[in-house]
Structures are given as C-alpha cells and as structure tokens.
Backbone as a ProteinNet text record, in pm:
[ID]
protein_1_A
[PRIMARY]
XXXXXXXXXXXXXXXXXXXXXXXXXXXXXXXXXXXXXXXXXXXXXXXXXXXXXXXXXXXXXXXXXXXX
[TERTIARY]
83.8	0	89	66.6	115.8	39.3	107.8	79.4	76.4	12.7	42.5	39.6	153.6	193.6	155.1	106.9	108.6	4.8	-119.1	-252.1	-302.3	-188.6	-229.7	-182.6	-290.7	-262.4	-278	-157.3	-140.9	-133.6	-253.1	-274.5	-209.5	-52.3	1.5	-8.1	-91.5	-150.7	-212.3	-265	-205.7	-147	-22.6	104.7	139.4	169.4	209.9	195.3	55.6	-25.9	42.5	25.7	60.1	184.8	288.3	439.2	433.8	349.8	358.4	349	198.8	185	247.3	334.4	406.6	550	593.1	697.2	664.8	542.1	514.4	508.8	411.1	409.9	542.3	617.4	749.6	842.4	825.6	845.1	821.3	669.3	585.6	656.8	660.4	672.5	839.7	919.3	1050.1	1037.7	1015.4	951.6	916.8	824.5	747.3	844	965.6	1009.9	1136.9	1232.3	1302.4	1240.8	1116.9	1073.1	1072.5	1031.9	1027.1	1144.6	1294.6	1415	1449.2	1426.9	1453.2	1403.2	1278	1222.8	1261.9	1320.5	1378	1501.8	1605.9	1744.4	1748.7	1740.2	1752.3	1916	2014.5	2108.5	2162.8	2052.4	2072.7	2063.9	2160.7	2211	2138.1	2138.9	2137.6	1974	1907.1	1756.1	1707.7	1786.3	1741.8	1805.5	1885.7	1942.6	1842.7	1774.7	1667.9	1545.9	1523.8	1425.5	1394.1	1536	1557.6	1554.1	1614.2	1578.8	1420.9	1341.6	1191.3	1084.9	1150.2	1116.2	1168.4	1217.6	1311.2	1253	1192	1084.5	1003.2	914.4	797.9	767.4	868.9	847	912.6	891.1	1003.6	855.3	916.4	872.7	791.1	894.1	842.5	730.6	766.9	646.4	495.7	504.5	368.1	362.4	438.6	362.3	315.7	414	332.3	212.8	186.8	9.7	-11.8	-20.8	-120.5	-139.7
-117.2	0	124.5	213.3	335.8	465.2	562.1	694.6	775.6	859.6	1002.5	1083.4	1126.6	1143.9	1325	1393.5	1521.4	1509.9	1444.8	1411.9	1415.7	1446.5	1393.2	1547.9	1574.4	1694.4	1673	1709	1700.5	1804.2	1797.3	1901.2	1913.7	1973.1	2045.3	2039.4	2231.3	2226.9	2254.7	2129.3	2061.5	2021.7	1970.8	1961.7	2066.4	2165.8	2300.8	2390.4	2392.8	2423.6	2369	2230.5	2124.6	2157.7	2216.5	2220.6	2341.2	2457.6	2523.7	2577.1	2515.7	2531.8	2453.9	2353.9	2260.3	2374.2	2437.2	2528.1	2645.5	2664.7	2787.5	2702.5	2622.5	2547.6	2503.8	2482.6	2458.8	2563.7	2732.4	2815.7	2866.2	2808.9	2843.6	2778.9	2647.3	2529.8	2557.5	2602.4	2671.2	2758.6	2842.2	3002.4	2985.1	2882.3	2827	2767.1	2677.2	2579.4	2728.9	2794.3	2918.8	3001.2	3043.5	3097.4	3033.1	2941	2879.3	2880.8	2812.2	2831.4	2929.3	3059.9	3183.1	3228.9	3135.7	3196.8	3137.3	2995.3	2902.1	2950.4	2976.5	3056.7	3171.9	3282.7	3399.4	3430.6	3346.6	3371.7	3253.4	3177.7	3081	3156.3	3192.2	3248.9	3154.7	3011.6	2984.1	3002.7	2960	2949.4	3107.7	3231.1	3359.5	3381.3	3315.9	3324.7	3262.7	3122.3	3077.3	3178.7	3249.5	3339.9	3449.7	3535.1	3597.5	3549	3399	3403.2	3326.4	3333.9	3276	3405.8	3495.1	3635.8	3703.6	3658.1	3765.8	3678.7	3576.1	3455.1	3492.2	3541.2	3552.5	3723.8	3797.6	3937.6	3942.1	3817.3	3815.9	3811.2	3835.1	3828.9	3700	3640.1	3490.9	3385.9	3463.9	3421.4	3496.3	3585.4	3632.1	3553.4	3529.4	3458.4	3292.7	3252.4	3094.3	3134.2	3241.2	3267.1	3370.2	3359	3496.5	3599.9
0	0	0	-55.2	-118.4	-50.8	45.6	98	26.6	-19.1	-61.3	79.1	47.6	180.2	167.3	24.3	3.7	50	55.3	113	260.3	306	480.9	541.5	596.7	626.4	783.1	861.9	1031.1	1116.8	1189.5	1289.9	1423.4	1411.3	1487.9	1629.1	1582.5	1689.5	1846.2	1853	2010.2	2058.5	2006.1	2024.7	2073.8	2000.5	2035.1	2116.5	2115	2274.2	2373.7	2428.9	2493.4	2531.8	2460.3	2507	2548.4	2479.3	2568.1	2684.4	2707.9	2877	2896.1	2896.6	3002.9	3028.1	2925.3	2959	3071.5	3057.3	3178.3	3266.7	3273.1	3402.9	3482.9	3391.3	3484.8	3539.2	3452.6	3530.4	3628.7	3657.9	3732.7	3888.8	3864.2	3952.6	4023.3	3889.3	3934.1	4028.2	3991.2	4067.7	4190.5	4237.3	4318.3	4421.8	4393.3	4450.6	4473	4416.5	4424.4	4568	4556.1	4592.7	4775	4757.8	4844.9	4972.3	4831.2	4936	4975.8	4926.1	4978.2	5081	5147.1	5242.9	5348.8	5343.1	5453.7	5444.1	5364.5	5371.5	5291	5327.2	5223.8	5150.4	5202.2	5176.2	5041.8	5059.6	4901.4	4780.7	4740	4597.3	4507.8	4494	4374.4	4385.3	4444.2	4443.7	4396.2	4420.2	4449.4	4226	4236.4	4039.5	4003.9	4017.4	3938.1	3959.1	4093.7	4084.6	3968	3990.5	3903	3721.5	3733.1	3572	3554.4	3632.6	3644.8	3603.7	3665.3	3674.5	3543.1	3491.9	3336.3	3239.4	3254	3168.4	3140.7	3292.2	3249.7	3210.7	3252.4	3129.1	3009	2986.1	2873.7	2694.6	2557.8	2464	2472.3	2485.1	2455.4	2521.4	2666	2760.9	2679.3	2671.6	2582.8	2445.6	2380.2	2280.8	2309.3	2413.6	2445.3	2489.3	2560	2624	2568.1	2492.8	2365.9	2417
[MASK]
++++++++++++++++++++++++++++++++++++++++++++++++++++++++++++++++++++

C-alpha cells in the first residue's frame, strides 16, 4: 500500500499548545520551589538566580507569545 503522503494533512496544533503550557508550568513550579528556598534561607544564591531568571521569563517576549 502506497501513501500520498502530500494528502495527509497534520494538525500540529495541540502539540504546540501542549508544550507550551508545560513550559510555563514549569516556570511556574521553578519560581514556586526558588521561591520557596529563599524563604527558609535567604542567603541561598542559587535558588534567588533561578528566581531571578523565572522572573526575566515571564516578562520576557516569549512568555507572551506561548500565552497569547
């Protein structure tokens, strides 16, 4: 059996969607868990750098175009 494979037209998507909220969501969850160590040690640098780049994400270009 033989595809025309010019014939098959594939809907994207939701795929696309799909990855995208999983990318916020994990900024989110970052942010969240960052956020967190900073409040049990304020002197954790690294947790307070993921803050900061959680925070430069989500004002970022790109964060607006995954959520319209």
């Amino acid at each position: 059996m033989v595809i025309d494979m010019k014939r098959i037209h594939i809907d994207n998507s939701y795929g696309y969607q799909s990855l995208a909220e999983s990318v916020v969501l994990q900024a989110v969850k970052d942010y969240t868990n960052s956020y967190r160590a900073v409040l049990r040690d304020p002197g954790n640098k690294e947790a307070a750098k993921m803050m900061q780049e959680c925070e430069d994400f989500i004002e970022s270009r790109w964060f607006r175009m995954l959520c319209n």
